[in-house]
N, C-alpha and C positions, 0 to 999 in steps of 0.2 A: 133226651129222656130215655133211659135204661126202659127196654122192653120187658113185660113180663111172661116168663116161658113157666109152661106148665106141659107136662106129660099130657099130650094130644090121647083122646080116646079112639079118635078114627079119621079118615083119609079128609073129612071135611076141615073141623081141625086143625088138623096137620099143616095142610096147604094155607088155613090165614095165619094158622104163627109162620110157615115158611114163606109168607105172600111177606110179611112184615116187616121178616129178618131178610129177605132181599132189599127189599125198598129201601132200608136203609142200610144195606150193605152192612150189616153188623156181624161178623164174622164172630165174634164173643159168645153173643147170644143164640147163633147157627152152632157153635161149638157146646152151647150147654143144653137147647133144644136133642144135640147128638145123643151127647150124654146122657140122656136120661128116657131117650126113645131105647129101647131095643132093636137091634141090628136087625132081628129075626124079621121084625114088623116094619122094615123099610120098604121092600117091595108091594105090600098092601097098602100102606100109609102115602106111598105116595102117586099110587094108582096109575094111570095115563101121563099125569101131572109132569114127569120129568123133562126139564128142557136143560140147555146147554149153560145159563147162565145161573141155575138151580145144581146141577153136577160138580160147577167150578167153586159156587160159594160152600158146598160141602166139603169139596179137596183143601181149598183153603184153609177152612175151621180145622180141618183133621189136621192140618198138617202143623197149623201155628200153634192149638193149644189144646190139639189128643195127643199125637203121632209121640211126641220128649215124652208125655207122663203115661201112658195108658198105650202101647204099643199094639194092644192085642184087639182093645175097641176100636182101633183105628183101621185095622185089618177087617175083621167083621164087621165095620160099617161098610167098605170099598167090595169085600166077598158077596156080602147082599145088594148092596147097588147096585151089582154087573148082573142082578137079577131082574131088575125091577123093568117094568113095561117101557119102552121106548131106550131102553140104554145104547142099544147097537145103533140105533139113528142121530142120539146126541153125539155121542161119540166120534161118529165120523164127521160130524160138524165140527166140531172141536177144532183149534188153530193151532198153527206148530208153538207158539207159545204158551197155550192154553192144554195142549199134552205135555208140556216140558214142565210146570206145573205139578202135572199127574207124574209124571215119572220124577219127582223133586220131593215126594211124598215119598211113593215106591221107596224112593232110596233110603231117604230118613225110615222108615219100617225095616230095610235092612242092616244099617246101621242100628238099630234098638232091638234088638230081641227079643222075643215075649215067647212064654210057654206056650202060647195058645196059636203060633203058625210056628213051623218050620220053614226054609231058606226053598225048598222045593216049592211050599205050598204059595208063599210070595212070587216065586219062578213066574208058578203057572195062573195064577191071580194076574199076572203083569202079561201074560198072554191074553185073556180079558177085555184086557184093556188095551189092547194092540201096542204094545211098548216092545 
């Protein structure tokens, strides 16, 4: 059953379409819940909420079906993530194959260019994210 994603108005929201689109591991529907949230409003949207297997099903969605079409929302979703409440704790949770992942994106973002980062701004983005 195709979940139905609609523009979350606030952090409650947010977290049962993101409760949903984990549960069933829907990386499609994590990809168009992306799309259509603003980058700007990740760090308030998902409040406390951030944990390690909510970070990966993000990297995932960005990377399988933002990162090829939309190079730059893909960027500004991962620049606002490394904002959001608890990112420095997930992170260091994170497994060496679960950073190789994040840096498997990274790269796909360097290989696709967009007007909207520069190769610097990626650099230091990927500092961040300790890569």
């Amino acid at each position: 059953e195709k979940l139905h994603i609609s523009e979350p108005s606030n952090a409650y929201d947010f977290g049962q379409i993101l409760h949903a689109v984990n549960a069933n591991k829907d990386k499609a529907a994590c990809a168009e819940l992306l799309t259509i949230t603003d980058p700007k409003k990740l760090p308030l949207l998902l409040s406390n909420k951030l944990e390690g297997e909510i970070l990966l099903i993000f990297i995932q969605s960005l990377e399988r079906y933002i990162a090829g079409k939309d190079p730059g929302l893909a960027y500004q979703h991962l620049f606002y993530l490394s904002k959001a409440e608890r990112f420095k704790v997930v992170l260091a949770l994170l497994s060496k194959n679960e950073k190789e992942e994040v840096h498997q994106l990274f790269d796909l973002l360097s290989e696709n260019q967009s007007d909207q980062y520069s190769l610097e701004d990626l650099e230091s983005l990927k500092k961040f994210y300790e890569l």
